[in-house]
C-alpha positions as CSV (number, residue, x, y, z in Angstrom):
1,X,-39.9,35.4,-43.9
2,X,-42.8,36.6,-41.9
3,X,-43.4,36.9,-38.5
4,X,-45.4,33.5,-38.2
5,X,-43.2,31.6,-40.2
6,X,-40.1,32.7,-37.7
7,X,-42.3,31.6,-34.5
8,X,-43.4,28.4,-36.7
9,X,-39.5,28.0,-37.2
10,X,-38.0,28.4,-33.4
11,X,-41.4,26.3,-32.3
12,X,-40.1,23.5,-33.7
13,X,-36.2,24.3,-33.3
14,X,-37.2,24.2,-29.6
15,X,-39.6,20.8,-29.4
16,X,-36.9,19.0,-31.3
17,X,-34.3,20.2,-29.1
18,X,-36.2,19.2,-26.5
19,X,-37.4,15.9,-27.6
20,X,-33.7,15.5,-27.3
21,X,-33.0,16.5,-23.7
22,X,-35.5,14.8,-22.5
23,X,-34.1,11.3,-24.5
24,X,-31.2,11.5,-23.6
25,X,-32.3,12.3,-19.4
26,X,-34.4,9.2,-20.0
27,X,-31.5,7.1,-21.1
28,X,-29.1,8.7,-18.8
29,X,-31.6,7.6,-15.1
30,X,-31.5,4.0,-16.6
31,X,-28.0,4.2,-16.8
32,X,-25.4,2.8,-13.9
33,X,-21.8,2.1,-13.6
34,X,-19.2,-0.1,-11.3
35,X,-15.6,0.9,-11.7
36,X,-12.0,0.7,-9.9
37,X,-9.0,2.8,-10.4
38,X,-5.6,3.5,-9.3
39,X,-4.1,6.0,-8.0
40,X,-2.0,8.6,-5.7
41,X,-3.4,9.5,-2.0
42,X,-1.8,12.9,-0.4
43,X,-1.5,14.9,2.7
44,X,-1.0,18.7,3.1
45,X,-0.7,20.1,6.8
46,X,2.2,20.9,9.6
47,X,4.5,18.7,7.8
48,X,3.3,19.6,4.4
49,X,2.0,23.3,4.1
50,X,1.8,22.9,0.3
51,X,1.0,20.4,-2.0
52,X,3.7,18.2,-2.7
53,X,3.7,15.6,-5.3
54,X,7.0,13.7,-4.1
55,X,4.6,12.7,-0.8
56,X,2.0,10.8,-3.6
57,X,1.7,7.2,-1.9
58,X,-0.4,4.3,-4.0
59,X,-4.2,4.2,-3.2
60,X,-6.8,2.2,-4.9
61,X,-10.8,3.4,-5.5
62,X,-13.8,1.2,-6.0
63,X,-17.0,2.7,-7.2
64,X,-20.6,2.8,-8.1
65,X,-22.1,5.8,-10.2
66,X,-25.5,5.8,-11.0
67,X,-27.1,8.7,-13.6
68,X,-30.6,10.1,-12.2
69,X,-30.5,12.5,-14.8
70,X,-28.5,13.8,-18.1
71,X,-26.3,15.8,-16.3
72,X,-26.6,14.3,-12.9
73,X,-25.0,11.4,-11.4
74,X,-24.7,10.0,-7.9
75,X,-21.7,8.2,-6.6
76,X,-20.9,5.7,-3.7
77,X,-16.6,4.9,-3.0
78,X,-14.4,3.2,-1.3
79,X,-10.8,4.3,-1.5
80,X,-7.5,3.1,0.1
81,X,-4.1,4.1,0.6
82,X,-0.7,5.2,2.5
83,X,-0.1,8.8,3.5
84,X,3.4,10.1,4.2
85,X,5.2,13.6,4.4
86,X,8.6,14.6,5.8
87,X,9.7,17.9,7.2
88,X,12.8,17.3,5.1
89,X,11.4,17.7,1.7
90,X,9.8,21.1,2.9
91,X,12.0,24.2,1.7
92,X,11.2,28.1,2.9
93,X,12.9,31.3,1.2
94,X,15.1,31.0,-2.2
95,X,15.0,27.0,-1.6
96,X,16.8,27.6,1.8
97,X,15.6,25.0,4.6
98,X,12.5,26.2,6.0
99,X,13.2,27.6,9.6
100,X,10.2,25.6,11.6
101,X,10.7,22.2,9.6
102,X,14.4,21.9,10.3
103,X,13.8,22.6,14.3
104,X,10.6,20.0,14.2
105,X,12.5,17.7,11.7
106,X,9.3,15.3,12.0
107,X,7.8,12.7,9.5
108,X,4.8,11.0,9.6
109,X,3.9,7.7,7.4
110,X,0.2,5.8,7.8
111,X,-2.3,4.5,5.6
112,X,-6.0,5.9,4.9
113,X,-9.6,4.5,4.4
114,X,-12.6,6.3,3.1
115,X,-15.9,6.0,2.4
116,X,-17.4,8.6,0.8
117,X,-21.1,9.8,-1.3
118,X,-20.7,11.9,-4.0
119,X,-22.7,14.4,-6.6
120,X,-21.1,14.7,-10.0
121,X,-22.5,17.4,-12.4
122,X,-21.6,16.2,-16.0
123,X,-21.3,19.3,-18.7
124,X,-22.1,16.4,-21.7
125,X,-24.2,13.1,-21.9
126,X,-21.1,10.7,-23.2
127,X,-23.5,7.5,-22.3
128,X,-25.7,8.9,-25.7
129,X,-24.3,6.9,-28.4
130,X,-26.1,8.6,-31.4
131,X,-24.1,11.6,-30.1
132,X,-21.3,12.5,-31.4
133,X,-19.1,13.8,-28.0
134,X,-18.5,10.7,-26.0
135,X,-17.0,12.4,-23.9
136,X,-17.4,14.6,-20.9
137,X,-15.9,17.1,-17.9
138,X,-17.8,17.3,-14.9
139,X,-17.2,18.4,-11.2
140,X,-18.1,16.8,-8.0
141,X,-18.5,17.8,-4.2
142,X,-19.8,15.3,-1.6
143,X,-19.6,14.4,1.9
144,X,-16.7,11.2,3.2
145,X,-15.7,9.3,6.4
146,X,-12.6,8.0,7.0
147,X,-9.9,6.0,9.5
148,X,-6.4,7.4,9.4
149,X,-3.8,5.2,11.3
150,X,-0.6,7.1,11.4
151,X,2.7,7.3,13.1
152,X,4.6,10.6,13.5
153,X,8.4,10.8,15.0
154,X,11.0,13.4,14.9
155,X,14.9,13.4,14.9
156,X,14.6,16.5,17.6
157,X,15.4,15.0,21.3
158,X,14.2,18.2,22.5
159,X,10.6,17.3,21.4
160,X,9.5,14.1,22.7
161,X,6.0,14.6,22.6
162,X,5.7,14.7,18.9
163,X,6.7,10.6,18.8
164,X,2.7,9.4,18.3
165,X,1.2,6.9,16.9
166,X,-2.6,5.9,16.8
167,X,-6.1,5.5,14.7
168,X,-8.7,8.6,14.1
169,X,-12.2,8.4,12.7
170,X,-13.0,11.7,10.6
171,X,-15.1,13.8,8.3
172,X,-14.5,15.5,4.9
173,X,-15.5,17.5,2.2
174,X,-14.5,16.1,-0.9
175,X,-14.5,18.1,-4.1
176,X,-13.1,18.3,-7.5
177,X,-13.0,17.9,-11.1
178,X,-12.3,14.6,-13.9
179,X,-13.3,13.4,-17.6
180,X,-14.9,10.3,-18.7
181,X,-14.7,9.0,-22.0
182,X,-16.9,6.7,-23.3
183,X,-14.4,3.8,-24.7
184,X,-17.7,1.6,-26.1
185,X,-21.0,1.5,-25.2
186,X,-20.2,-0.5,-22.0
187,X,-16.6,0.3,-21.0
188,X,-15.2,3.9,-19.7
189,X,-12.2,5.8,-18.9
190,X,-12.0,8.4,-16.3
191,X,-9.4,11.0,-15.1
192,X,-10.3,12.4,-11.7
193,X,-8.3,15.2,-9.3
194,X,-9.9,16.0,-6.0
195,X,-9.3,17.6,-2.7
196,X,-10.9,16.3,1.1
197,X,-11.2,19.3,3.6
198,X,-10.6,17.3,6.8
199,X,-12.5,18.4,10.1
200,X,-9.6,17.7,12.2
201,X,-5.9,18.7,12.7
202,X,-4.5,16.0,13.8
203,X,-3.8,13.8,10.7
204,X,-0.4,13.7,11.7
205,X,-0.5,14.2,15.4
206,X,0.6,18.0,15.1
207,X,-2.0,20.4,16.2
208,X,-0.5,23.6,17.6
209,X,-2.3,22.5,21.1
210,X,-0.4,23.4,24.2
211,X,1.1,20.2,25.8
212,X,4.9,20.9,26.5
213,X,6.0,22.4,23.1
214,X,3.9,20.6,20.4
215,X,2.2,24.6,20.4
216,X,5.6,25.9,18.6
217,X,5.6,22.7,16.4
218,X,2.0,23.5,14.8
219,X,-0.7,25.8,13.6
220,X,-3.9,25.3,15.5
221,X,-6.0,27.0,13.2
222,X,-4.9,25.7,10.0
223,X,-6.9,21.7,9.9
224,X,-5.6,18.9,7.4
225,X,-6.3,18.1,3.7
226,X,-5.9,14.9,1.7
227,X,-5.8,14.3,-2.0
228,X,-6.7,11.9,-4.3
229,X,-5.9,11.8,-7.8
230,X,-5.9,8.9,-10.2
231,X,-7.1,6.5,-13.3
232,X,-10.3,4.6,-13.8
233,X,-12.2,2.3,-15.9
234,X,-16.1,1.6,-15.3
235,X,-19.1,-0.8,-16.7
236,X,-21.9,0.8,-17.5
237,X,-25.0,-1.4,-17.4
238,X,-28.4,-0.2,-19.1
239,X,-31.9,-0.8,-17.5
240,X,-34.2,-0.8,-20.3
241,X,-37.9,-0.2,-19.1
242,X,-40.6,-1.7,-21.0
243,X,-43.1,0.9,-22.2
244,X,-46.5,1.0,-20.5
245,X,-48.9,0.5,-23.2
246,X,-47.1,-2.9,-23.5
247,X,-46.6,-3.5,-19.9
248,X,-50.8,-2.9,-19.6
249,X,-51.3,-5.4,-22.8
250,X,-48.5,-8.3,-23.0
251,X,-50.5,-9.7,-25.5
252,X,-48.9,-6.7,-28.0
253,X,-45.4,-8.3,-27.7
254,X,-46.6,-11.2,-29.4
């Protein structure tokens, strides 16, 4: 094969290959969904250091996605659900009590709203239904608000001041990973793990600030998390735009 013939070849390798792209990005920016799922919402700070999956309380998600591209899709939520932790299930060395959580012997329980907008990067185009993957990964990151109410006590007499209760408005980071899979051409299932970096410490009242002895109850430079991890199921909806030669001259749909 000669030189010309190889260039011919990969010329039109590559505008086929991009006829295709740029299909399926038109389909995908006319593409929307609205979904709901269930799911487990969870804390990690002072009374939770690790991730703990015995502290997963129910929490239910409500969402709208819409794709602006093949690989990018833009996301507004609304999530709900009850946070809880216990020193008690916290152990330190070789399973032995930790030394901290059995002085503090605290437990908080409260429930959690958040808004939140999200960017989700998809590594496949499952809404492409001459494809055959109808499936795909995809990260997020994004920026949330949300109101914690939550009540924290302790089983210590010597530490009165950690008995609070009250409401907090706050911001987060929230970032992750899921899979959707395209179930038909309107109905998905999605799969979704994520972390919120909180801006605040005091999630559960516990912030290592000096008032009495709640500084040798917490860690003032370690802030709270919150986790969300669940099951969905969205409707996608298709916006089909009517071409322009036909929107110029009506008279060519006749």
């Amino acid at each position: 094969m000669t030189k010309e013939n190889i260039f011919k070849t990969l010329l039109v390798c590559s505008v086929q290959a991009g006829s295709v792209f740029f299909a399926q990005s038109a389909l995908a920016q006319y593409t929307s969904e609205i979904g709901v799922g269930l799911g487990g919402l969870n804390y990690k700070g002072e009374l939770s250091p690790g991730y703990q999956f015995k502290n997963n309380r129910p929490a239910l998600t409500a969402f709208y996605r819409k794709d602006i591209s093949a690989p990018i899709t833009l996301r507004g939520g609304f999530t709900a659900g009850l946070l809880r932790a216990a020193d008690s299930n916290v152990n330190g060395v070789n399973g032995q009590p930790a030394p901290l959580n059995s002085y503090r012997q605290a437990n908080m329980k409260g429930s959690l709203y958040e808004a939140s907008a999200i960017v989700e990067y998809n590594f496949f185009n499952y809404h492409y239904r001459k494809a055959k993957v109808h499936f795909t990964p995809y990260v997020f990151i994004g920026l949330a608000g949300f109101l914690a109410n939550t009540t924290t006590a302790t089983d210590n007499a010597a530490l009165p001041s950690l008995n609070q209760s009250g409401s907090m408005l706050g911001l987060a980071v929230p970032a992750g990973f899921g899979f959707k899979y395209a179930l038909s051409t309107h109905w998905n299932l999605g799969l979704e793990a994520g972390a919120r970096k909180a801006f605040t410490d005091k999630l559960d009242h516990i912030d290592g600030q000096t008032r009495g002895q709640m500084d040798l109850a917490g860690n003032r430079h370690d802030q709270d998390w919150y986790f969300y991890n669940g099951i969905s199921i969205s409707y996608t909806f298709y916006k089909i735009n009517c071409p322009p030669q036909y929107k110029d001259n009506p008279k060519l749909l006749r």
